[in-house]
N, C-alpha and C positions, 0 to 999 in steps of 0.2 A: 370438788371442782374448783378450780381456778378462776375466785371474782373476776380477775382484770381481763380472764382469758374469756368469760361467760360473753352470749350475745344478749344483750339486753333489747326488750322489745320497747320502740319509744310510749305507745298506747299502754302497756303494762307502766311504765312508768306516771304516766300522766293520772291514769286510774289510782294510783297509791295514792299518790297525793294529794286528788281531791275525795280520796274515803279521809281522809287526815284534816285534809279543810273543814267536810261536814262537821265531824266532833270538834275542830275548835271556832265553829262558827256557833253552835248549840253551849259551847262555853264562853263566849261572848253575849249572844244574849239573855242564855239562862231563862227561858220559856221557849215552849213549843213553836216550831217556825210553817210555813206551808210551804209547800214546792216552788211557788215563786220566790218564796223570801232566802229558800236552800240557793238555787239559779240564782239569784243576784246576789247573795254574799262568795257565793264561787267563780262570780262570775263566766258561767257556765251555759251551755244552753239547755234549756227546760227538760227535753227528749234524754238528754247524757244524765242530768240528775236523778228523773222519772229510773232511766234505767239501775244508778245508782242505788237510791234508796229501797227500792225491790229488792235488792240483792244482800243489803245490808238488813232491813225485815226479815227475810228468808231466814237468814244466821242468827235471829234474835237478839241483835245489836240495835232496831230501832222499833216504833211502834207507833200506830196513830192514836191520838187523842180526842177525842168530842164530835160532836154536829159536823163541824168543818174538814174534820180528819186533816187535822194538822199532825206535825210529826215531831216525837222526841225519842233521847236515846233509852233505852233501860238501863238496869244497872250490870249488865253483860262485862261492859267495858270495864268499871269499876270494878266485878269480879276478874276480868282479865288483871287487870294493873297489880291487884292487890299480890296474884300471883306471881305476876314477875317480880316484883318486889320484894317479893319472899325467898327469891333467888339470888339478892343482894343483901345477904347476912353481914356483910363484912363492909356496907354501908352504912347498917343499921347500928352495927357494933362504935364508929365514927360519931355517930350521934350529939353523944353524951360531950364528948371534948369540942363538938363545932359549937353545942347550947354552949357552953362554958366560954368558948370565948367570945360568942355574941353577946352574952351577960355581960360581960365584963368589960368590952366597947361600945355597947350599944350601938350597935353600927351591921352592915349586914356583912354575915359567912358567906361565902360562896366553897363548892369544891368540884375543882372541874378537871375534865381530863382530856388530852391531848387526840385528838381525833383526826388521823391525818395530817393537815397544818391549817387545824384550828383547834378551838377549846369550846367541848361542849358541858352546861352543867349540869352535874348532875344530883347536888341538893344547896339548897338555899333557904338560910335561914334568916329574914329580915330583920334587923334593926324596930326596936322596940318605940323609936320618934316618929312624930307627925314628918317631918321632914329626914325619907330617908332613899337608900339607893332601893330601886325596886328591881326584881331580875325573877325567871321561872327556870325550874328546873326545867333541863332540853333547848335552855337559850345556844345558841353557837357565838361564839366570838373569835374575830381574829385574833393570831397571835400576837401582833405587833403592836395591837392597839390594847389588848387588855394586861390586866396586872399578872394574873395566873399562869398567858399564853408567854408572856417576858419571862418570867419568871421560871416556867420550864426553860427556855432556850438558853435561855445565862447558865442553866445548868448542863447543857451540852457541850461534850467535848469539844475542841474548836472544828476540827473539820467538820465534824455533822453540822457544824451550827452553820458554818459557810455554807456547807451544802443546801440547809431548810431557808437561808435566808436567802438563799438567789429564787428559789422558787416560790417563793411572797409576791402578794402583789402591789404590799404597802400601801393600799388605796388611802385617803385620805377620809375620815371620819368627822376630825374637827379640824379647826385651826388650826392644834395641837398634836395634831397625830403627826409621828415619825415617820417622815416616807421615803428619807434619803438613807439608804442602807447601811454607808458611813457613820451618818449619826445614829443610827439601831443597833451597829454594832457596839460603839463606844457608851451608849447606852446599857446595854446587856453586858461590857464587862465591867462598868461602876455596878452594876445589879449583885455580878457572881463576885465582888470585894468583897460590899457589906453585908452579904448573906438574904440579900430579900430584894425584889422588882419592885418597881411601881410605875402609875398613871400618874399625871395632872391635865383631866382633864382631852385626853386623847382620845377616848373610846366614844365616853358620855362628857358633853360639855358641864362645865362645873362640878366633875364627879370626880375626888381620888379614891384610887384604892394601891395596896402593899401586899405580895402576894408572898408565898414560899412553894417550893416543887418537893415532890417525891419524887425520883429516879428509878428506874429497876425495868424488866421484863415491859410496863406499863407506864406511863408519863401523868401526872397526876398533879394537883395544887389545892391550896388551902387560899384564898383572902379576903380579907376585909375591905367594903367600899363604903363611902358615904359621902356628902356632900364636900368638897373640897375647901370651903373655908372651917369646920366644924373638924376634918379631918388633920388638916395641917397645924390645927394646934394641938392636940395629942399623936404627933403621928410617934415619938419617943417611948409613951408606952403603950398603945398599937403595936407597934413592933415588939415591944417585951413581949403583948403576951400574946401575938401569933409567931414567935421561936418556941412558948412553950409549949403553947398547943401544937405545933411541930414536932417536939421531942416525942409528947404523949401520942398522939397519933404513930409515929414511928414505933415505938415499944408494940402497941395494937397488930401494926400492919408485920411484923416477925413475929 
């Protein structure tokens, strides 16, 4: 079936999203919550979560706890994820050269991939500093304001690229974010010069990061962020060793 053609029901949609609130509302507070406390971190009303949580009980995704019957998740979920997961071998396989080049800047990996026209990621391995870029896998980021999403697009042929870049919304993030198209382009082709993108400070205030793309079938990136005075004095070899970790990933991915 044809997503764009499918009719999407707007109640099916609202329902996804707050089964998805629940578990990352129980991952913020990390203890069992009660039905009120579920309703005001979903901001929801009490009768819609009451119905919610029955249903997510039912499927063995949630369970009450003590006297109060308060509510937490099992490890259902956890066995779900662990499974999917298990389905991204060639993630897993990536690993080893993302440790490698986080060892070697202490700074944080990101690897994220082109979703639509945005970048979502999909692992992240922090910086081993008190003071560092923090990010979860499944963040989404524009393209225009991160290192990874630039970084793709510099590697696009020029008319695709015209084409993704009229449908941006260049929203303004920081001070610093690119929002005149002009300047994004002329951006993205000093990027596809010297072989790598980057932020200062565009995305996250006081954050750079340097990105590199995969191209093929799938649109994908490698980069390094961290604090922006900390990063701009090694940004020289930052960039050596996210080319090389570039190469080595490359051999992987053929």
């Amino acid at each position: 079936m044809d997503v764009k053609q499918a009719e999407v029901n707007p109640l099916d949609v609202k329902t996804a999203g707050r089964t998805v609130e629940v578990f990352e509302a129980f991952a913020k507070s990390q203890q069992p919550l009660s039905l009120t406390e579920i309703s005001r971190a979903l901001e929801a009303p009490l009768s819609s979560c009451l119905y919610l949580v029955r249903s997510l009980e039912h499927r063995g995704y949630l369970y009450t706890v003590g006297a109060q019957r308060q509510i937490y998740p099992t490890q259902k979920i956890l066995d779900v994820g662990k499974a999917i997961a298990a389905g991204e071998s060639w993630i897993a396989r990536l690993g080893p050269a993302l440790a490698r080049l986080r060892d070697a800047t202490m700074e944080t990996v990101i690897l994220g991939k082109r979703q639509a026209n945005q970048i979502v990621y999909l692992s992240v391995m922090e910086g081993p500093q008190t003071i560092r870029y923090t990010a979860h896998i499944g963040d989404v980021k524009p393209m225009h304001a991160s290192a990874i999403g630039k970084a793709v697009l510099s590697a696009l042929e020029p008319g695709e690229l015209k084409k993704v870049i009229a449908k941006l919304s260049l929203d303004a993030l920081t001070a610093s974010t690119l929002t005149d198209r002009n300047a994004l382009l002329e951006d993205l082709k000093q990027a596809s010069t010297r072989g790598y993108a980057k932020t200062r400070g565009e995305g996250v205030v006081d954050v750079m990061a340097i990105a590199k793309a995969f191209l093929g079938d799938d649109q994908y990136g490698i980069g390094i962020a961290g604090p922006l005075y900390r990063m701009a004095e090694r940004v020289d070899s930052h960039v050596e060793h996210l080319l090389e970790a570039y190469e080595e990933i490359q051999k992987l991915r053929t």
